[in-house]
MIFIMI-683688 format. One record per residue (C-alpha): residue in one letter; z, x, y. Coordinates in Angstrom, 1 decimal, decimal comma, padded with zeros to 4 digits. Last residue first. Layout:
<sites>
['a' [Z X Y]],
...
</sites>
This chain:
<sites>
['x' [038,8 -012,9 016,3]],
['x' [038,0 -009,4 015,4]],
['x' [036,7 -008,4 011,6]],
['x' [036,7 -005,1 010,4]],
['x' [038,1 -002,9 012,2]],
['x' [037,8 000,9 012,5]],
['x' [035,2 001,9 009,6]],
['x' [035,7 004,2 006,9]],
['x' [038,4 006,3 008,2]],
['x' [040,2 005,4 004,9]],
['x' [043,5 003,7 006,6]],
['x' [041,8 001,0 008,6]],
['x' [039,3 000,1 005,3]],
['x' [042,7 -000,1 003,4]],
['x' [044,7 -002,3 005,7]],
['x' [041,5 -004,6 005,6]],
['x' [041,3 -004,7 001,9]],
['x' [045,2 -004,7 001,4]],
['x' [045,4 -008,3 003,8]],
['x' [042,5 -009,9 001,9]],
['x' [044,2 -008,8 -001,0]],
['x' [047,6 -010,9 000,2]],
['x' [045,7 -013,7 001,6]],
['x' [044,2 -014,4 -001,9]],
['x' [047,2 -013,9 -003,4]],
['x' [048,6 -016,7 -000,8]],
['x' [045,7 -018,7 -001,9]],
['x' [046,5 -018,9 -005,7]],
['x' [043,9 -016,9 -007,8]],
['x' [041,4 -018,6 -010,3]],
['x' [038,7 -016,2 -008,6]],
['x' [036,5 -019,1 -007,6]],
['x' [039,5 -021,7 -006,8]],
['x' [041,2 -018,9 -004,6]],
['x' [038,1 -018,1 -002,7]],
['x' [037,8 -021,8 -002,1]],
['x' [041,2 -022,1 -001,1]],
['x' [040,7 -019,1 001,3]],
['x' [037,6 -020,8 003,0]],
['x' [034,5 -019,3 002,1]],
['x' [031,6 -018,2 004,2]],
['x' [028,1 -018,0 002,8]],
['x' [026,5 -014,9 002,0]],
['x' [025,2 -011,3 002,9]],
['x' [028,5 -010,9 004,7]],
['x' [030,0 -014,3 004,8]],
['x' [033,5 -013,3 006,4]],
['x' [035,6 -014,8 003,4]],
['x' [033,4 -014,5 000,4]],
['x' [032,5 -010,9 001,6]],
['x' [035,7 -009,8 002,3]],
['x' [036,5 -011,5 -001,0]],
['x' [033,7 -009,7 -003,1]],
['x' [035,4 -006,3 -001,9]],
['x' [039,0 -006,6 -003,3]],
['x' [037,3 -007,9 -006,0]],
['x' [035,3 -004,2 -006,5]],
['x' [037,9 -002,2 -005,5]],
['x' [036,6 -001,1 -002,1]],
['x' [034,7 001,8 -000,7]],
['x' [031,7 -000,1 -001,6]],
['x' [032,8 -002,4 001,3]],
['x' [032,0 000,3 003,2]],
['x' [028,9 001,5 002,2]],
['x' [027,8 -002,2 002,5]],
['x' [029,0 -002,6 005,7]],
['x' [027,0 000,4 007,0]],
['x' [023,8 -000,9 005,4]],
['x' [023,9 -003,8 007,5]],
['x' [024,3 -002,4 010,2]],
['x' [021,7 -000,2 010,3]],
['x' [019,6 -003,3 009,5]],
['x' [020,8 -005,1 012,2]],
['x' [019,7 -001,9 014,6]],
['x' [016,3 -002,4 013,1]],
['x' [016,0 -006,1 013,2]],
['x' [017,1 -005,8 017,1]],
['x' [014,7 -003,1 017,6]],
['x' [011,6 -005,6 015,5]],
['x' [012,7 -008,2 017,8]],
['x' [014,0 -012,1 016,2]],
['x' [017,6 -011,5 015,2]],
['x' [019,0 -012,5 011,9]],
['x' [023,0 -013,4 011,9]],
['x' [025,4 -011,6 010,0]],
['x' [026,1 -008,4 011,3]],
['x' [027,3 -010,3 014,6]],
['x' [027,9 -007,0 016,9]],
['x' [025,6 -004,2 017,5]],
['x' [026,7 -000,7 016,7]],
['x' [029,2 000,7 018,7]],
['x' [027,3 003,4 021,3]],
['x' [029,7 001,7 024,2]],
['x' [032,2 003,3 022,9]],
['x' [031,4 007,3 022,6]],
['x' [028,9 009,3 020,0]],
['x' [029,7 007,4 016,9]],
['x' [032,6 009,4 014,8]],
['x' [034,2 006,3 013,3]],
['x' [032,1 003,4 013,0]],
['x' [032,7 000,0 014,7]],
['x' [031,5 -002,5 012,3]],
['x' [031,5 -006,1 013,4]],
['x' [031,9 -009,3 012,1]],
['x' [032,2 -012,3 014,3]],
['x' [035,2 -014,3 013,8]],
['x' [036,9 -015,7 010,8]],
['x' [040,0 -017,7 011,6]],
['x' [038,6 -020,4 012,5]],
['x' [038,2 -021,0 008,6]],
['x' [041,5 -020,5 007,9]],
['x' [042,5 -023,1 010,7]],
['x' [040,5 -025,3 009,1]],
['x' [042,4 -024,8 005,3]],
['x' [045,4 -025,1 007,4]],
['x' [044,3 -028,8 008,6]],
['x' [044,2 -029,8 004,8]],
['x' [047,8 -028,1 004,3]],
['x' [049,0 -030,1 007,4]],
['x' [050,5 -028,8 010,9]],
['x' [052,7 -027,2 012,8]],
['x' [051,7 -023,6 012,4]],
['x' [055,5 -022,6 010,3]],
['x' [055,3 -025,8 008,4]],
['x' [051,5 -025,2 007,6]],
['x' [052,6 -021,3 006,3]],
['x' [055,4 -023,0 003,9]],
['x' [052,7 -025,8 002,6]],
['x' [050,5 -022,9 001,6]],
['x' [052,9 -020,9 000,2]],
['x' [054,3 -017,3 001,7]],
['x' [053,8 -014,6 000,0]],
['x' [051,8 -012,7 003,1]],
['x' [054,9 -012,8 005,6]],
['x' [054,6 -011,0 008,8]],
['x' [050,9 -010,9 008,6]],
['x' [050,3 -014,5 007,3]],
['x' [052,7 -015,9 009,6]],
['x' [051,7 -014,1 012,7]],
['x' [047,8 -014,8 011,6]],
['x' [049,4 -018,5 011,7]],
['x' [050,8 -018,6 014,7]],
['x' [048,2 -016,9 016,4]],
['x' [045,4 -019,8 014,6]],
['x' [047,9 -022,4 016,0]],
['x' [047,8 -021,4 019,9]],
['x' [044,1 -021,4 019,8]],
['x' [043,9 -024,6 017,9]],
['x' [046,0 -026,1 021,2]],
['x' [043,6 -024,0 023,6]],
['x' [040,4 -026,1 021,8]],
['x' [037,8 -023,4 020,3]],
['x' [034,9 -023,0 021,7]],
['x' [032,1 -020,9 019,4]],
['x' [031,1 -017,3 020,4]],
['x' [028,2 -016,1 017,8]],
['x' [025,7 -016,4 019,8]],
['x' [027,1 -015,2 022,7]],
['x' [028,3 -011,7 020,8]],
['x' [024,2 -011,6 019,6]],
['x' [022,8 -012,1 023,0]],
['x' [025,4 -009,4 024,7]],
['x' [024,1 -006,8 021,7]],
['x' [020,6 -007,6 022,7]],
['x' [021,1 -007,1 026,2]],
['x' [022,7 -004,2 026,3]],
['x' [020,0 -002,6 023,9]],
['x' [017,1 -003,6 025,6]],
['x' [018,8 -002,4 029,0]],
['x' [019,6 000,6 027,1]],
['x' [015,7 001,3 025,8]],
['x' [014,3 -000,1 029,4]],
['x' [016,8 003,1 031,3]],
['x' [014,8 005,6 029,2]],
['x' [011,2 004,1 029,9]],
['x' [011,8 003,7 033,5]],
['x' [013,9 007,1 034,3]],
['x' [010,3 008,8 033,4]],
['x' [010,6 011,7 031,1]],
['x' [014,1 013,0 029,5]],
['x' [015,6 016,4 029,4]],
['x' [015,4 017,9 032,4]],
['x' [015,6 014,6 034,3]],
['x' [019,1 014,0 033,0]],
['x' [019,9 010,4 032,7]],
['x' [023,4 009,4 031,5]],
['x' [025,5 007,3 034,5]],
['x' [021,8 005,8 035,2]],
['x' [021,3 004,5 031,8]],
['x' [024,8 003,1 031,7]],
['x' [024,2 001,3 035,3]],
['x' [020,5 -000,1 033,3]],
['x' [023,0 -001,6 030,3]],
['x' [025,2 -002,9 032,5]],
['x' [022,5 -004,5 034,5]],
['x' [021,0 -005,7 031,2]],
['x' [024,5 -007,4 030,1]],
['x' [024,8 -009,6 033,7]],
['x' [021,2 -010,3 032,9]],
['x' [021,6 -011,5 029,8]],
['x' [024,1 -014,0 031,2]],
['x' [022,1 -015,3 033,5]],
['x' [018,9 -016,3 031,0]],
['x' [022,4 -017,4 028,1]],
['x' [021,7 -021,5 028,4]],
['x' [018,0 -021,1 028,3]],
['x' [017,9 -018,6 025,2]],
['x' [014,0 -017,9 024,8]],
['x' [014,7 -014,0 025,1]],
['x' [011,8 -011,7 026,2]],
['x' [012,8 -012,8 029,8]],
['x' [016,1 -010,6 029,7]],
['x' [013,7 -007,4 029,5]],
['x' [011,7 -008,6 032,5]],
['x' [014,9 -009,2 034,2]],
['x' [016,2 -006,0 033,5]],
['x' [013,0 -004,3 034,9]],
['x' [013,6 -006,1 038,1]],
['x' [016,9 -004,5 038,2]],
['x' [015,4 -000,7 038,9]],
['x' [015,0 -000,4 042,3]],
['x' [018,8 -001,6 042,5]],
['x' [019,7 000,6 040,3]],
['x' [018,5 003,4 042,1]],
['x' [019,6 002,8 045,0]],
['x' [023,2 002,0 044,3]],
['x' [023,4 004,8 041,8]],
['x' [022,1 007,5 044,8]],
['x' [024,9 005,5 047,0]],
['x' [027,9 006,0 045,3]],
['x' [027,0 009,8 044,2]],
['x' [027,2 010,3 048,5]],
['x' [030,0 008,3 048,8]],
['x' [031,8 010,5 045,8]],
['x' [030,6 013,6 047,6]],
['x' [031,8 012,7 051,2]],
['x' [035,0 011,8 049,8]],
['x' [035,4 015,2 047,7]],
['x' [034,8 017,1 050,7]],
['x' [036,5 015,2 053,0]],
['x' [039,7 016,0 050,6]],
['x' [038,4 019,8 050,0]],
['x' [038,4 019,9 054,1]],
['x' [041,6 018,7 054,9]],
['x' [043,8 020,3 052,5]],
['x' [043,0 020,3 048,7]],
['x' [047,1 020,8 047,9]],
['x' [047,4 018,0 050,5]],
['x' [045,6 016,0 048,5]],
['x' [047,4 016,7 045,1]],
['x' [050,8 016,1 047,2]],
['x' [050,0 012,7 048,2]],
['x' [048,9 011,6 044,8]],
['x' [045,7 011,8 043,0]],
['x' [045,1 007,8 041,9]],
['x' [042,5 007,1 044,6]],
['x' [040,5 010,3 043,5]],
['x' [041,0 009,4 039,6]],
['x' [039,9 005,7 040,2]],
['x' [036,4 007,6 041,8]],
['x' [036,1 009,4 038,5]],
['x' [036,5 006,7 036,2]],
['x' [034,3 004,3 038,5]],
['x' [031,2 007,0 039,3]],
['x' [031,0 008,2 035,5]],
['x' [030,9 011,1 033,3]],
['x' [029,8 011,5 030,2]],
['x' [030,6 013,9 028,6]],
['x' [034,1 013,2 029,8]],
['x' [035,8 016,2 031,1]],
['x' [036,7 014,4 034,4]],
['x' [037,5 011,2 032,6]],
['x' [040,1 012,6 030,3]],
['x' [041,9 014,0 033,4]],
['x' [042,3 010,6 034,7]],
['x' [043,3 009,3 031,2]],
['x' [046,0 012,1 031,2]],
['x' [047,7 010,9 034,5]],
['x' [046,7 013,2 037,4]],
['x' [048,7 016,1 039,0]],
['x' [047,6 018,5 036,6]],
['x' [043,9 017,9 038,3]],
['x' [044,6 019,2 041,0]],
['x' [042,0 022,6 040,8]],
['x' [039,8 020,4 038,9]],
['x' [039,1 017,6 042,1]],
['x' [036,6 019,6 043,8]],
['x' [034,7 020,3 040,8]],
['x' [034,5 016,3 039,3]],
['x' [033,4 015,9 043,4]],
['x' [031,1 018,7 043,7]],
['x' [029,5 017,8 040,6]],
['x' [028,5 014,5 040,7]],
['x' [027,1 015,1 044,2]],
['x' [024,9 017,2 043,1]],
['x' [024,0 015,4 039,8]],
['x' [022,9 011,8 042,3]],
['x' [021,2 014,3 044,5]],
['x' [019,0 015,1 042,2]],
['x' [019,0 011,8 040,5]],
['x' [017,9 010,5 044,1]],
['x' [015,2 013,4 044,3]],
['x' [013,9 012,4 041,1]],
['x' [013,2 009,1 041,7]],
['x' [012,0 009,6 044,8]],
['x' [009,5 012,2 043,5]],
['x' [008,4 009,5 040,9]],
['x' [008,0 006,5 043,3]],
['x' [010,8 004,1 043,7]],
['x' [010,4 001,0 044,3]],
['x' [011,4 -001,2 047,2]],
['x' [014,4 -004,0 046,9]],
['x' [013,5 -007,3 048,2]],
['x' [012,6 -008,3 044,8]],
['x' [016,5 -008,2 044,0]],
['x' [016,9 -011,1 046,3]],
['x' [013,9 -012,9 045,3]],
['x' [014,8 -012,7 041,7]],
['x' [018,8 -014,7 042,4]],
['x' [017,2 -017,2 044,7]],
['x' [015,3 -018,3 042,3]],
['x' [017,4 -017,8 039,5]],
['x' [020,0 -019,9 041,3]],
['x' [017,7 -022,7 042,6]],
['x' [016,2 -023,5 039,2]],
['x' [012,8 -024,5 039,3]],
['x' [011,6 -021,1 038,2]],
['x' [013,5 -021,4 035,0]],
['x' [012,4 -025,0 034,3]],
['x' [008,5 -024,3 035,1]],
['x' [008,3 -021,4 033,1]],
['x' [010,3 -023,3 030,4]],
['x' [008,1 -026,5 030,5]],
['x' [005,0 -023,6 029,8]],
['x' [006,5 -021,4 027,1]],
['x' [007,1 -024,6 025,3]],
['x' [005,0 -024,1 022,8]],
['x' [005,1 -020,3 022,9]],
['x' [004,4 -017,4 025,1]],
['x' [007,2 -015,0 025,2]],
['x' [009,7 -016,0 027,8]],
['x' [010,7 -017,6 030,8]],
['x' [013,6 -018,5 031,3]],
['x' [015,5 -022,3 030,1]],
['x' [017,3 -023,0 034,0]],
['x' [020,8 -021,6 034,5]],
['x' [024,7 -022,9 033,9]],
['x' [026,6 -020,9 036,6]],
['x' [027,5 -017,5 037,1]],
['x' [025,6 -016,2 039,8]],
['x' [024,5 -012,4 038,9]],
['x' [025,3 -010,6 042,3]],
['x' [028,9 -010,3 040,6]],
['x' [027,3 -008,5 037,8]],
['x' [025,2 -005,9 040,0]],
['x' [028,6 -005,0 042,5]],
['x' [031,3 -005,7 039,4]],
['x' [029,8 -002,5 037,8]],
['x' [030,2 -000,2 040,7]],
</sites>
């Protein structure tokens, strides 16, 4: 269900949005609702009636009912299914893809073990749960666009969207009427969410040529397979010069994230791009969680162990090439590669946080 509200989401470059006012609030008003494809993209979704409050909760009725007769219907086979099949019908959480992927995965002999009726059973109830999440996310998309116009990022407008809709199909999977108030308030926190985290991953996200691609893999290989290895051996091994090396190194640091251990489930992973300073007061919020979970656990560290994670992924400073880190600390690079290597293998190892830094 996922590929049905990002594929209506037409991936091309779009018009400046519309966003807070501003100075140029008005020439981006008229840009965005110039553009053909966000046009057209807004009246399609517009077509789409709301739902009143006793719609909305008979659809989520429905929605649980038919959650549970299929996840039901499908326990009594469930030895017949791979493990992560059976991990997604106990999921807390559970959702329409993971569940339907188990139906079409159960094998000939799980269905006839159901017979006739408990296969049309579990069929009927997967359609049915197919079709209350259809409706109600549909109602709900305009509100992701109202979300994705708080942002002034022309080049992204489309692209925020694609991460609100995700954000508004996790909202659905998770509602419980009995324990939240209106779906519209709820759903607007994740779509918020989504969308922020998807804004701060684009920012970050610089091109880099396929042929420096390449390179960078050879020499993380190197470095990982062979940390004492000289400057001049390691450019040898990429193909290339000790002054083009020292670029490479710096490609080599990514955006920095901070994936706790113990956070509710995946897609709860604290926003990415620590280092950069958003504009909301939730995104400050959630950057300043983040924050504060890097510094616990770089204080996990030996204390230069620590101050060349931060030299060489910039947290709370400037980034530093290796050489530069090397010059600082009067260290040669390759030790500097070598403690930069034990840091990371030790935050891994001390279930402080799950990775560090991904390219």
């Amino acid at each position: 269900m996922d590929a049905t509200y990002t594929s209506t989401v037409p991936t091309v470059e779009p018009a400046e949005p519309v966003g807070k006012p501003s100075e140029q609030s008005g020439s981006r008003a008229e840009k965005r609702s110039s553009d053909p494809v966000v046009s057209a993209y807004i009246r399609d979704i517009s077509r789409a009636t709301l739902l009143s409050a006793d719609e909305e909760l008979l659809l989520f009725s429905a929605l649980a009912e038919s959650r549970s007769i299929a996840v039901e219907t499908l326990f009594p086979v469930e030895h017949l299914l791979s493990e992560e099949d059976r991990k997604s019908l106990h999921a807390d959480t559970l959702r329409y893809e993971e569940v339907d992927a188990a139906w079409r995965h159960l094998p000939a002999t799980g269905r006839a073990a159901l017979g006739r009726e408990g296969s049309v059973r579990a069929q009927r109830a997967l359609t049915s749960w197919a079709a209350a999440r259809d409706r109600i996310v549909r109602a709900n998309l305009r509100l992701v666009v109202y979300v994705a116009k708080r942002y002034h990022d022309a080049d992204m407008f489309l692209d925020l969207i694609q991460e609100g809709n995700l954000g508004l199909i996790r909202a659905v999977d998770r509602y419980d009427p009995a324990r939240s108030a209106r779906f519209g308030p709820y759903a607007a926190m994740w779509i918020l969410q989504a969308v922020g985290r998807g804004r701060s991953k684009m920012k970050h996200a610089i091109h880099v040529p396929a042929y420096r691609r390449q390179q960078l893999r050879r020499y993380e290989n190197r470095c990982r397979t062979d940390a004492d290895s000289s400057s001049e051996e390691i450019a040898r091994a990429v193909g290339t010069s000790v002054d083009e090396l020292e670029r490479l190194e710096a490609l080599d640091v990514g955006p920095v994230s901070l994936d706790f251990l113990g956070a509710e489930e995946a897609d709860a992973q604290i926003v990415e791009g620590m280092t950069s300073l958003p504009g909301g007061p939730d995104e400050l919020a959630l950057a300043a969680e983040d924050r504060e979970g890097m510094r616990r656990a770089l204080d996990t560290l030996p204390e230069r162990e620590a101050r060349i994670l931060r030299w060489r992924y910039g947290v709370e400073t400037e980034v530093r090439t290796v050489r530069e880190i090397a010059t600082q600390l009067d260290l040669s690079c390759e030790r500097v590669r070598q403690l930069t290597q034990r840091a990371m293998a030790r935050l891994r190892e001390s279930e402080v946080a799950g990775q560090l830094a991904r390219a």
